[in-house]
Structure formats: structure tokens, C-alpha cells
C-alpha positions as a printed NumPy array, in Angstrom:
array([[ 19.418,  29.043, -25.347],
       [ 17.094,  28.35 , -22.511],
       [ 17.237,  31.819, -20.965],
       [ 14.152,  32.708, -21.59 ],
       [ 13.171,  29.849, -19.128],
       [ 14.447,  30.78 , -15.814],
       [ 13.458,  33.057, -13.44 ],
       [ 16.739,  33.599, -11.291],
       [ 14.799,  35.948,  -9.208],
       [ 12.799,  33.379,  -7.921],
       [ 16.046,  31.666,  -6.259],
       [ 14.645,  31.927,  -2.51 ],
       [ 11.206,  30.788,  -3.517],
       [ 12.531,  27.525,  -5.087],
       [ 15.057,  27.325,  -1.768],
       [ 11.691,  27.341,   0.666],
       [  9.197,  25.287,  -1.431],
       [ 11.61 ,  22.301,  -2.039],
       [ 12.823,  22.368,   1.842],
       [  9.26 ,  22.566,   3.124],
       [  8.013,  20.206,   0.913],
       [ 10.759,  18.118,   1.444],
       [  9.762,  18.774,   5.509],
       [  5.958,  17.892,   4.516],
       [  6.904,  14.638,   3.375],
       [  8.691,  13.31 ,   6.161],
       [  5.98 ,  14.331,   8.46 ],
       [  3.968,  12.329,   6.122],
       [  6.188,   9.415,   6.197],
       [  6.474,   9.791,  10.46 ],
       [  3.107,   9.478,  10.608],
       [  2.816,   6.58 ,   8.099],
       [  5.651,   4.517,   9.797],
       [  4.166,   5.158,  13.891],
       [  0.418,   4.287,  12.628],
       [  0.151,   1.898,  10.227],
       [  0.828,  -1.236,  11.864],
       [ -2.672,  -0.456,  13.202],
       [ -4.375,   1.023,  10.609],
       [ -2.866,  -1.227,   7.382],
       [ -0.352,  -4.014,   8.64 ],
       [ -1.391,  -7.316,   8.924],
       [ -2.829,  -7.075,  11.911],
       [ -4.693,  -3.034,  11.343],
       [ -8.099,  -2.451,  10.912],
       [ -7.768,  -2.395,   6.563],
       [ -4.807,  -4.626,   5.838],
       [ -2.989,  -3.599,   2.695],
       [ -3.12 ,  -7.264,   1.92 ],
       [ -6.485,  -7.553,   1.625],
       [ -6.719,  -3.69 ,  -0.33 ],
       [ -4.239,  -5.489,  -2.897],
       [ -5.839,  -8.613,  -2.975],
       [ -8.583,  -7.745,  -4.936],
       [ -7.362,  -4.38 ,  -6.729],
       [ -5.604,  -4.189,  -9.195],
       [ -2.257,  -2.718,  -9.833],
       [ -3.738,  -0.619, -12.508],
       [ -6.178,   0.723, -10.829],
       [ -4.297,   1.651,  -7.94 ],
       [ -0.242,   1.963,  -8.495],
       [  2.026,   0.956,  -5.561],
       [  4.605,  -1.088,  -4.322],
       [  2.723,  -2.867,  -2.179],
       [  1.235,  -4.677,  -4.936],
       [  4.699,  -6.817,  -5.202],
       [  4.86 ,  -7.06 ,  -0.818],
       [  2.833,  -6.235,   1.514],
       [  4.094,  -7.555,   4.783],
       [  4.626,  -5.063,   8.235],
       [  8.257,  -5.69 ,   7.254],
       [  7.637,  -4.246,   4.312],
       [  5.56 ,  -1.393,   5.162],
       [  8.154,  -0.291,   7.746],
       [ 11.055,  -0.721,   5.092],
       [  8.879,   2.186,   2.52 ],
       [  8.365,   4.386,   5.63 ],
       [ 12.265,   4.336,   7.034],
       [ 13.168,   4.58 ,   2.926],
       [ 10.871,   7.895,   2.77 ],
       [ 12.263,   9.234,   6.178],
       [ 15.6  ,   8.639,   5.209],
       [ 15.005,  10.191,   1.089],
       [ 13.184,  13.379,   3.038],
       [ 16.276,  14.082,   5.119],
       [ 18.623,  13.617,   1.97 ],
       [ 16.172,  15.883,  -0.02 ],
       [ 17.21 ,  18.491,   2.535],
       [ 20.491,  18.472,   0.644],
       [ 19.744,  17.952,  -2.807],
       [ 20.864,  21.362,  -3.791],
       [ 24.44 ,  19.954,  -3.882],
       [ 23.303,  17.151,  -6.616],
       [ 23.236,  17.277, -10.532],
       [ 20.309,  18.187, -11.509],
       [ 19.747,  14.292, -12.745],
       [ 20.397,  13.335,  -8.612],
       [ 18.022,  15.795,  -7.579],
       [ 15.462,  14.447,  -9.931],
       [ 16.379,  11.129,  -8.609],
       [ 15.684,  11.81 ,  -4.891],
       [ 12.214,  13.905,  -5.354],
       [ 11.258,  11.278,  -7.694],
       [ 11.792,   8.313,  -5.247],
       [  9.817,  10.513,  -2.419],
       [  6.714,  10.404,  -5.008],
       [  7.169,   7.352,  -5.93 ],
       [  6.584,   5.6  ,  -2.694],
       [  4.448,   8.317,  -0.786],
       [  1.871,   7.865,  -3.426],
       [  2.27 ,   4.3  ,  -3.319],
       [  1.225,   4.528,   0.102],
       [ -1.721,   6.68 ,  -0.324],
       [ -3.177,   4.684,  -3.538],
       [ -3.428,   1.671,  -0.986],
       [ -4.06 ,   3.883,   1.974],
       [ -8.082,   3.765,   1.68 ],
       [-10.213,   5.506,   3.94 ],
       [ -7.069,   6.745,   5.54 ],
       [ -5.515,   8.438,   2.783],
       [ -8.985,  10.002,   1.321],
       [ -8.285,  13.38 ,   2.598],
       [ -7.71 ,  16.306,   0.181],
       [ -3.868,  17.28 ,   1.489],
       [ -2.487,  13.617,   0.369],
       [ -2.933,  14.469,  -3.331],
       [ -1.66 ,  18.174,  -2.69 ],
       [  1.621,  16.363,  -1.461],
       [  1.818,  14.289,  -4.516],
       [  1.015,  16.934,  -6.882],
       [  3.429,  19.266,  -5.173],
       [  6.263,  17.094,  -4.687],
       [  5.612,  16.347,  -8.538],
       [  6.388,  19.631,  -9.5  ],
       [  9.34 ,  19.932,  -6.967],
       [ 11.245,  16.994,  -9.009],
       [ 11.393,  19.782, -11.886],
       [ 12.398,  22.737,  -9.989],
       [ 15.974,  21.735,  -9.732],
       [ 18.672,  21.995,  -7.378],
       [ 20.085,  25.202,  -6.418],
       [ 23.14 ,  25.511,  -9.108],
       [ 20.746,  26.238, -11.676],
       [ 18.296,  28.829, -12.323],
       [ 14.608,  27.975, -11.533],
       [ 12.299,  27.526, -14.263],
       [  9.448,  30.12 , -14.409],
       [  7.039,  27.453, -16.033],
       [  7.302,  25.208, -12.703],
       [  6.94 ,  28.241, -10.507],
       [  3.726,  28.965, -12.663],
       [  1.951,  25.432, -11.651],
       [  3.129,  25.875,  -8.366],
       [  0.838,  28.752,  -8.413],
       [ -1.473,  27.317, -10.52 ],
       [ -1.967,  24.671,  -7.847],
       [ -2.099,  27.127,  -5.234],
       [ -4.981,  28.806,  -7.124],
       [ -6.861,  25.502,  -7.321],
       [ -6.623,  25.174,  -3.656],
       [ -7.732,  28.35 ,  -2.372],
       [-10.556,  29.584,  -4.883],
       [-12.064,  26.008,  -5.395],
       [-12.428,  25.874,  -1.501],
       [-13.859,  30.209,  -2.054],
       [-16.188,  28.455,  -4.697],
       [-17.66 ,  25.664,  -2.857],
       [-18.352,  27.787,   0.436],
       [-20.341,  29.673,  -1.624],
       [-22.008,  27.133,  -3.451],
       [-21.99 ,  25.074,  -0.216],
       [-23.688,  25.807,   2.794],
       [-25.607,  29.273,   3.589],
       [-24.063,  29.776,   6.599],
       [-21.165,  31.02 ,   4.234],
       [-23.194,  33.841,   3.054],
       [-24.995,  35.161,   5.585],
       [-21.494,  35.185,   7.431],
       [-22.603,  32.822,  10.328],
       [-20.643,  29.63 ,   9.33 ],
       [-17.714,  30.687,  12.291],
       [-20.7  ,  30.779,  15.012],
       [-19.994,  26.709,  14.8  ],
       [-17.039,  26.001,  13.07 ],
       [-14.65 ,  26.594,  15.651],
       [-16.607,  24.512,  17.867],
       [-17.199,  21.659,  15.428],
       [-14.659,  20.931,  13.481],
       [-12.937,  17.84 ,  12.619],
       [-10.449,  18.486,  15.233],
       [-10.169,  21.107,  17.734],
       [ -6.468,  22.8  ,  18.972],
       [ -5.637,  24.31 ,  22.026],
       [ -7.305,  27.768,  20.929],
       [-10.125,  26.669,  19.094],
       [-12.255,  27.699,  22.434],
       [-10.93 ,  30.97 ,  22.794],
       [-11.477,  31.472,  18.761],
       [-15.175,  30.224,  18.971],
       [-16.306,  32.49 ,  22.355],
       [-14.966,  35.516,  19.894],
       [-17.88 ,  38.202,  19.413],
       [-20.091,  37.165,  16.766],
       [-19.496,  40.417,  15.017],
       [-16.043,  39.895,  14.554],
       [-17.088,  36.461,  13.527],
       [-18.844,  37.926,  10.583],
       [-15.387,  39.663,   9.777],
       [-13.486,  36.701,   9.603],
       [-15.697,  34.846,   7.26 ],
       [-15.713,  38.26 ,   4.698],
       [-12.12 ,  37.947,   4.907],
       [-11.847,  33.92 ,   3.698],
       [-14.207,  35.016,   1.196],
       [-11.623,  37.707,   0.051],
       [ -8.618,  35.58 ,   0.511],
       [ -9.991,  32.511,  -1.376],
       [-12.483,  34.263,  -3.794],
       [-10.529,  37.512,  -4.883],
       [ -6.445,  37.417,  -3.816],
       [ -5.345,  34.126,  -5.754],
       [ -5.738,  35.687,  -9.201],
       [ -3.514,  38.468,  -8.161],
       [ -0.64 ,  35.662,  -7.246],
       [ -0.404,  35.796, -11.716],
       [  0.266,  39.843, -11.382],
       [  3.381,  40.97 , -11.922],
       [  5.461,  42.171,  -8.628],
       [  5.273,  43.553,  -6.104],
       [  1.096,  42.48 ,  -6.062],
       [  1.853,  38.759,  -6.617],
       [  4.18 ,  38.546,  -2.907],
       [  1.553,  41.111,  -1.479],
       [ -1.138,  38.132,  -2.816],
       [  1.132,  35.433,  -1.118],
       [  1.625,  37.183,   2.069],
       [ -2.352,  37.339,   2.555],
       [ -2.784,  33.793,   1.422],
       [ -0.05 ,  33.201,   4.447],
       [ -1.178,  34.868,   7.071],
       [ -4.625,  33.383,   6.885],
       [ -3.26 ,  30.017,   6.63 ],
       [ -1.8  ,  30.812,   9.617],
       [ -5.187,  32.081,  11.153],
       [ -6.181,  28.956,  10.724],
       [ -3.438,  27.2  ,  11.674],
       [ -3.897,  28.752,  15.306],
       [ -7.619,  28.214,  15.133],
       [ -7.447,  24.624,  14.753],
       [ -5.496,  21.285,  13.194],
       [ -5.476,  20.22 ,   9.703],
       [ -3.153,  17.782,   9.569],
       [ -0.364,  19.491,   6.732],
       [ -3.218,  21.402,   4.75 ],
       [ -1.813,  24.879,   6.028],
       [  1.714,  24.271,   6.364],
       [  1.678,  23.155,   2.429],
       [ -0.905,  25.856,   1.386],
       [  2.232,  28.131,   3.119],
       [  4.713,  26.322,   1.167],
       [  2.732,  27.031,  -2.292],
       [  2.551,  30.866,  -1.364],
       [  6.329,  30.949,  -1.474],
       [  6.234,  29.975,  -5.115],
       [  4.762,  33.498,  -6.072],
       [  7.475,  35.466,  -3.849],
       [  9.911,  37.157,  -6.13 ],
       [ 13.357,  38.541,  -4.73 ],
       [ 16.557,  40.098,  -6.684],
       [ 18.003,  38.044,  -9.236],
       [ 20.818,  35.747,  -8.542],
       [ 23.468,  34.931, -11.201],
       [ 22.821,  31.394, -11.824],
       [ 23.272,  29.556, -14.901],
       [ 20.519,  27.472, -17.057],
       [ 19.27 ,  24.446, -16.762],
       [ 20.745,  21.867, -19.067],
       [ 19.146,  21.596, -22.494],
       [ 17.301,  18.064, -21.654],
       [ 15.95 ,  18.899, -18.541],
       [ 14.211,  22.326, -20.192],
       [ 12.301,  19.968, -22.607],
       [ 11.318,  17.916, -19.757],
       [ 10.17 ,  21.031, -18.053],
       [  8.275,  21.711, -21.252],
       [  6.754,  18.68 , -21.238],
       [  5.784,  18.309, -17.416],
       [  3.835,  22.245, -18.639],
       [  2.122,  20.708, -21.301],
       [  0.855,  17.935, -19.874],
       [ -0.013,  20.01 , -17.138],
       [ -2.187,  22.09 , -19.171],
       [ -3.966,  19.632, -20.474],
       [ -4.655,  18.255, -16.674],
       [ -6.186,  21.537, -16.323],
       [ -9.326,  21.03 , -18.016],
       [-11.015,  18.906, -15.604],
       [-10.155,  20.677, -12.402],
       [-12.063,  23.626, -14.384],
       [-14.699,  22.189, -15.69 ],
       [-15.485,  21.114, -12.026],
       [-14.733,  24.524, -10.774],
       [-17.133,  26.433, -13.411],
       [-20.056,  23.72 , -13.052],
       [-22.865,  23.196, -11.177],
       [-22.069,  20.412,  -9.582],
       [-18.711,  21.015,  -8.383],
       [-17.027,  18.307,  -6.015],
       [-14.461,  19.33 ,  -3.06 ],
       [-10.701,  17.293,  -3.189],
       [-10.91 ,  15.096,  -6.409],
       [ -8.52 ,  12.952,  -8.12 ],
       [ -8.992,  12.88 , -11.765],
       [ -6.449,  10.313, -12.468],
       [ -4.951,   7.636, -10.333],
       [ -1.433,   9.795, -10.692],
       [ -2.855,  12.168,  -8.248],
       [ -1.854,  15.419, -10.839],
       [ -4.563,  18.11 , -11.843],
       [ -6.565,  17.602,  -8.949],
       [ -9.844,  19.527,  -7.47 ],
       [ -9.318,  20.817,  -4.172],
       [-12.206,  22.668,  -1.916],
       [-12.832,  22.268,   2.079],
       [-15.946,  22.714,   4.457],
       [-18.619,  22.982,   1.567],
       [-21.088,  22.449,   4.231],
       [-20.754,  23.326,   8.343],
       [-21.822,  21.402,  10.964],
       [-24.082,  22.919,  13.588],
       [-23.994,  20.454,  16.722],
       [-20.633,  18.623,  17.439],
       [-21.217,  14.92 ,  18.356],
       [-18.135,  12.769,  19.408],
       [-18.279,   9.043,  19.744],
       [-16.723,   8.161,  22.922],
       [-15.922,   4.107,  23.253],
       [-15.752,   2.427,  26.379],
       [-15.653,  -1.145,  27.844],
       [-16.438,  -3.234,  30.692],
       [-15.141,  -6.682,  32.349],
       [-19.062,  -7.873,  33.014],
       [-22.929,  -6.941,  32.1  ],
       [-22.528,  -4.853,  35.57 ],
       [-19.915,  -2.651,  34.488],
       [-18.318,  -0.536,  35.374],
       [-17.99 ,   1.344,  31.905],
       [-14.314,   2.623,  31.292],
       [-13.838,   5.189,  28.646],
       [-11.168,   4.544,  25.824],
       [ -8.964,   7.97 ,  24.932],
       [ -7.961,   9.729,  21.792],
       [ -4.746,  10.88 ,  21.002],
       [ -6.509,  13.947,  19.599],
       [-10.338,  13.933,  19.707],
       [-12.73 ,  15.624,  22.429],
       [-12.826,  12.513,  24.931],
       [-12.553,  13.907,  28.546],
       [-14.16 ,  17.365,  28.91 ],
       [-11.579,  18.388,  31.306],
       [ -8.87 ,  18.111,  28.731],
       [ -7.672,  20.77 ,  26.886],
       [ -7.835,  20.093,  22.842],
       [ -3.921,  19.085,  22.066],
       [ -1.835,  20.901,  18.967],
       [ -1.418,  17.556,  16.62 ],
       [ -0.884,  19.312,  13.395],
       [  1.305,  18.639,  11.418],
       [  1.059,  15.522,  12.638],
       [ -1.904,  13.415,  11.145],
       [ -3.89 ,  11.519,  13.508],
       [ -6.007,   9.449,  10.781],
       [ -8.273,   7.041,  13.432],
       [ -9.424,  10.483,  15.6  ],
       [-10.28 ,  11.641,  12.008],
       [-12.131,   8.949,  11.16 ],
       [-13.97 ,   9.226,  14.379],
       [-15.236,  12.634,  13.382],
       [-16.958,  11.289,  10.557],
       [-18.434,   8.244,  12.067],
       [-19.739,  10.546,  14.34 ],
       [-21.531,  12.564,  11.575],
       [-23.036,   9.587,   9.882],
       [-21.935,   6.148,  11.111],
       [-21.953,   4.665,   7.332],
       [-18.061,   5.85 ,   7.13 ],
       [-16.982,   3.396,   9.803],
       [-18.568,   0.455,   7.885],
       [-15.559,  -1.239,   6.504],
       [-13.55 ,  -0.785,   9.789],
       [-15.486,  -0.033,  13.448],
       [-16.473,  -3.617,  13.702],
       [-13.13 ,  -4.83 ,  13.529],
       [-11.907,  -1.786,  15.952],
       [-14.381,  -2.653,  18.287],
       [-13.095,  -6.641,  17.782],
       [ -9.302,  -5.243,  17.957],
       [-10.083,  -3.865,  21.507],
       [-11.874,  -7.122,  22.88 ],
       [ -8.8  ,  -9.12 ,  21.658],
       [ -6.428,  -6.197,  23.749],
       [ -4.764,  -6.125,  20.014],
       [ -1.489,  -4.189,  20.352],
       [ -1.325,  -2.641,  17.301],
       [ -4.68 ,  -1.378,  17.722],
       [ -4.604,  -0.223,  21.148],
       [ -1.227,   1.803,  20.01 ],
       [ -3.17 ,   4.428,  17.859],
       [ -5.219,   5.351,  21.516],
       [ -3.901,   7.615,  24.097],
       [ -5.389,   5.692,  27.207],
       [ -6.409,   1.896,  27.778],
       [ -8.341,   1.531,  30.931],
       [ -7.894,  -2.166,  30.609],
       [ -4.486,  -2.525,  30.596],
       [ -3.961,  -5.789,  32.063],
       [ -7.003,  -7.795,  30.557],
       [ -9.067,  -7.136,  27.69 ],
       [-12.518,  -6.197,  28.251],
       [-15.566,  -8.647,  28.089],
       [-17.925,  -6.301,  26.299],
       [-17.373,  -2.655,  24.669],
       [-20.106,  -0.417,  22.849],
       [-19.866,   2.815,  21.365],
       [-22.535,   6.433,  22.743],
       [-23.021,   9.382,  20.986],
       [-22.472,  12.355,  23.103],
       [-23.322,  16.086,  22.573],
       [-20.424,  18.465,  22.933],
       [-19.964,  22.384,  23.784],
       [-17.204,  24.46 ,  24.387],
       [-18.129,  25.491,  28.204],
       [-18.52 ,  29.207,  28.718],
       [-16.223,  30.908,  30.742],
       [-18.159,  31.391,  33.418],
       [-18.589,  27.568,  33.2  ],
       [-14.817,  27.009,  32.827],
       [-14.197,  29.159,  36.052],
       [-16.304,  26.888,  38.285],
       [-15.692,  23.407,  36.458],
       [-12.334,  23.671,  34.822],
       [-13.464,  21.718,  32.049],
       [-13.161,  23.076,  28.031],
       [-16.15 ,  20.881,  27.133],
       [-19.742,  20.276,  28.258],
       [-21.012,  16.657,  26.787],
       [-24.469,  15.346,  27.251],
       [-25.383,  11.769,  26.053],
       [-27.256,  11.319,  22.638],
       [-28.023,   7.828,  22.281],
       [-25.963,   4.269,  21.565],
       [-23.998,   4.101,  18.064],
       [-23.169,   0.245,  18.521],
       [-24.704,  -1.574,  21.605],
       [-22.77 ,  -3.77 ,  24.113],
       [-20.64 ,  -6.53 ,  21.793],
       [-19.114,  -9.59 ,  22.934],
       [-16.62 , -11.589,  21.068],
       [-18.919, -13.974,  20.881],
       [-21.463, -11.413,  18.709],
       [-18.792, -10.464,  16.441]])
């Protein structure tokens, strides 16, 4: 009866989404469980008790509403590691225990992010939720996949790519008069190991890259809705750029999960597999339908004016807006943080796990991995209103020596006494040149700016 809604030639697309995504989220979960004690826990920078204190369950689902204690905290993260690895072998469930599993993942990660705050604003935690959504109704491998699934898969995929096309466009001119890689590689949020060698490219072939995103975002993701072979041939270029930019920089998960998505439009020979029970097509049904309705807002944003980058429409975190780097940044600034035992000094330098700190250091490969504070940094650095709610009581965290603070940074120079003052500069970064990196050894150049928060005391906070 329910032929007519699977698509048994999509078997090895369903097999890689669910697995990656199932990958995705325990990264996401890792990272949760190793940095929110300092971030969130009752002793972090934003305490979920606090966040719950004074919202509302309705206005922002979670479990933390009922606890909110570190024990607590660590109990959802070990419960999301351990429902990641057993999502791994769903395929061997009935289709109600696969539900079951992919549900529970959802369940808590967004429960996390909904309380996460500034932490959890970037665009890739509601791609997660709104992919790991659609993996609870793909099913496990014993039945066929159904096609309407594999649609919003793609459908989400589309959203991704050309609403990030669109805004570039809209965005910043640097995007069309094909300069916007003579800085990007050199400011972005975080830099990788080869961001230097991808920003000393010729200029030229700078030009070429950025006609190619252009392409990729604005053109290929309407042919991942052509029939095969163009819609793999569509997928395969959305891949290997993601993987371009995978090499040029880190994004946290953004490019592994745009990855996963392209798998969803990759068609192979059909496997003999037999349809998915009657109840679980209408609930397929009705996931679609809703899901269409969902669409009108990520549209309307798309097609107007005004269009916004990595929007939540609801606080379910389906139907979203997605878009990236509407507008480049020309000169990199990086707030470095440093303290001192006295008024005389001397002034020791706090490291980053991932951030440009020491110009002799090479930029690290973190993604996957999310390093939220470095991220943070980059933004504070930008305009200094987006540490409001939290860089006081960093900078407060670090004259106390607090541990779960001090565990989020690579390097403590005062690791036996707290400092008796700490302020924050503003330094001016460059890659160095080569010629530069031949004589110095150093990947960066840095130059000071001016203070970002003068010499505090205890006593002033």
C-alpha cells in the first residue's frame, strides 16, 4: 500500500546521513559535557540556573527547567554520548526503537541549546536539531526509506547553501566584486592550520574561488531536486566545497553536517527492502505536511528585502533560515587577556585553546570540535557589546583562579596564585609573509590597538 513511498534506491544515503548525524551529535554532546561546567554550571560564566530562573519553560523547552545542577548537566551529556553510540546501531531496532533513540538525542540536545544562550546562538545548533528531526523518520535499515524525508533532507540542504548564496550577495560588496577572500582567510572567526597558506594564494585565483561559492550556493542546490544522475553530480559539488572549506578553516560541525545533507540527494541501485509499516507512513505524512507549512517563513525571509542569516522561527528549532558571512571583516583584531601579581607587572598573557594568542603558534585544527569561549572572543573583539552579559564575570573567574573557568583556557601563567589585577588589549593581527615567516618563524604579526577593559581588581568588580 505504501509503495509509492519509498525510495529503496536511496538505501546508502539513509545508511550515511543517520550514522553521521548520529556522529554529529556526539561531538555535540563531547563538547557540551568537557565545557560546560565553565560556561553554564553553577559555577560558569551564564549559569543555567539563573537562564531558567527567569524564563520560562514555554518560551524556552528543556529539561533543565525541572534540574539544573552540574550533576545534572553531566547526567544529559553522558545520556546523549551514550544514545549517540547506540544510534550507531539502530538499524537492528523496530522501527518504533529507532524512533525512540533519535527522538531521545533531540530531545535533550535541544534542551541544551534552548538554555545554551550566547553559546548555543550559532547557526549549526538548529541544523543539528532540524536534521536529527528528520533522521527520527528515516527509519532503520529493514525498511525502505521514505522519499518524502529524503526530500526535506534536501530541502534543508537547499536552505543552507542558497540562503548563505543570497545573503553574500545581498551582504557585503566584497562578494561581488570577488574580493571578499583577500580577508577572509585571514579574518575569520577561527583560523586552521592552512588558513595562511589559503590567504597568501594569488589574488587572481582568489577571485576564482569566490565565482565558484557563488555557483555552488547560488546555482547547484536546485539541481539536488533533478532527477539522477544531476542530483549526485549536485551533491558531489556541494561536497567538495564543503570540504574546501573545511581545509581552509574551522567551523565547528557546519561542514561536516552540510556533507551529511549532500548524501541525502545520492541515489544508488535499488535494494529489495520492504515498506514501512502503515502507521509510521502517516507519521511520515504528517512530519511532510507540517514541514511544508514551516516552509513559508524560511521563504519569505529568503525572497525579502530584509533577509536575516541563521533564524529560528519557532522555539522547536524546525523550518529554520540559515545564511553565513553576510558581511567580511577587513582587519582581524584579537583580544588577548593577561594578568599581573602587582601595579608593576609583569603582564602574563592568558592562552586560547583555539584563537590567535601567541604569533609563533601555528592556528590548531579544532573542528569538529566546538570551542564556544574562543568564539565568543571573536566577536567581542568585533564589537565588545557581545561580551556584556559574561566578560566581567570571566575577567572575575580568573582573579578568583576559578577552576572551571580556567579549564576552557589552554595556558594559565598563574598557576599557583591568582593574579591581583587582569585587563583585556586589542591587538592588530596579520598573517606574516613568507619572507617574514623565514626570518621570524612566527604565522602572525600583532601590533597593539588600544585597552578593551583596563586593569580590574577584585575589589573594582
Amino acid at each position: 500500500m505504501w509503495h509509492w513511498l519509498s525510495a529503496p534506491e536511496y538505501q546508502a544515503a539513509r545508511f550515511a546521513v543517520t550514522h553521521l548525524i548520529a556522529l554529529i551529535y556526539l561531538i555535540g554532546f563531547v563538547c557540551f559535557l568537557r565545557q560546560f561546567r565553565g560556561l553554564l554550571g553553577e559555577r560558569g560564566l551564564t549559569p543555567v540556573s539563573r537562564f531558567v530562573a527567569r524564563v520560562p519553560f514555554r518560551r524556552a523547552p528543556s529539561v533543565f527547567h525541572f534540574r539544573s545542577s552540574d550533576r545534572w548537566l553531566a547526567g544529559v551529556a553522558w545520556t546523549g554520548i551514550a544514545a549517540s553510540l547506540l544510534a550507531q546501531f539502530a538499524d537492528f531496532a523496530p522501527v518504533w526503537g529507532w524512533m525512540l533513540v533519535w527522538a531521545l538525542l533531540w530531545v535533550l540536545y535541544s534542551s541544551i541549546v534552548n538554555v545554551g544562550q550566547v553559546w548555543y546562538g550559532f547557526g549549526w545548533e538548529s541544523l543539528l536539531l532540524e536534521a536529527g528531526f528528520l533522521a527520527i523518520f528515516l527509519g532503520p535499515a529493514h525498511v525502505a526509506p521514505p522519499a518524502p524525508v529524503l526530500w526535506l533532507l534536501c530541502w534543508l540542504l537547499f536552505r543552507v547553501e542558497f540562503g548563505a548564496g543570497l545573503i553574500k550577495l545581498r551582504g557585503d560588496s566584497c562578494w561581488r566584486d570577488l574580493t571578499a577572500l583577500h580577508y577572509h582567510h585571514e579574518t575569520q572567526p577561527m583560523p586552521g592550520p592552512l588558513s595562511r597558506r589559503f590567504h597568501l594564494l594569488p589574488r587572481p585565483l582568489h577571485k576564482v574561488e569566490v565565482l565558484a561559492n557563488h555557483g555552488t550556493q547560488l546555482v547547484v542546490p536546485f539541481l539536488l531536486f533533478a532527477p539522477q544522475p544531476v542530483a549526485t553530480v549536485a551533491a558531489a559539488i556541494i561536497v567538495v566545497t564543503q570540504l574546501w572549506l573545511m581545509l581552509s578553516g574551522n567551523f565547528a560541525w557546519l561542514n561536516f553536517l552540510t556533507i551529511t545533507l549532500a548524501f541525502a540527494a545520492v541515489g544508488g541501485p535499488p535494494v529489495a527492502l520492504p515498506d514501512p509499516p502503515g502507521w509510521f507512513a502517516v507519521l511520515v505524512l504528517a512530519v511532510t505536511a507540517l514541514f511544508v507549512v514551516l516552509a513559508y517563513w524560511p521563504v519569505r525571509n529568503m525572497l525579502g528585502r530584509g533577509q536575516v542569516m541563521n533564524r529560528s522561527f519557532n522555539r522547536l528549532h524546525l523550518g529554520n533560515t540559515y545564511g553565513a558571512f553576510g558581511s567580511i571583516t577587513r582587519v582581524r583584531y584579537e583580544v588577548v587577556v593577561l594578568g599581573a601579581s602587582g601595579p608593576a607587572g609583569p603582564w602574563r598573557e592568558y592562552g586560547f585553546k583555539g584563537k590567535p594568542g601567541d604569533p609563533a603558534r601555528r592556528p590548531p585544527q579544532v573542528a569538529p570540535y566546538h570551542l564556544r569561549l574562543d568564539w565568543l572572543m571573536w566577536f567581542v573583539a568585533i564589537n565588545p557589546s557581545y561580551g556584556r552579559g559574561w566578560l566581567p564575570r570571566f575577567m572575575a573567574a580568573l582573579l578568583r583562579g576559578e577552576a572551571p573557568v580556567l579549564a576552557l583556557l589552554r595556558h594559565n601563567p598563574f598557576p599557583d596564585e591568582p593574579p591581583k589585577l587582569v585587563k583585556a588589549d586589542l591587538y592588530r593581527y596579520r598573517f606574516t609573509t613568507r619572507r617574514d615567516r623565514r626570518e621570524t618563524g612566527d604565522h602572525w604579526s600583532r601590533t597593539r590597538a588600544s585597552d578593551l577593559v583596563p586593569p580590574l581588581s577584585l575589589d573594582d568588580l
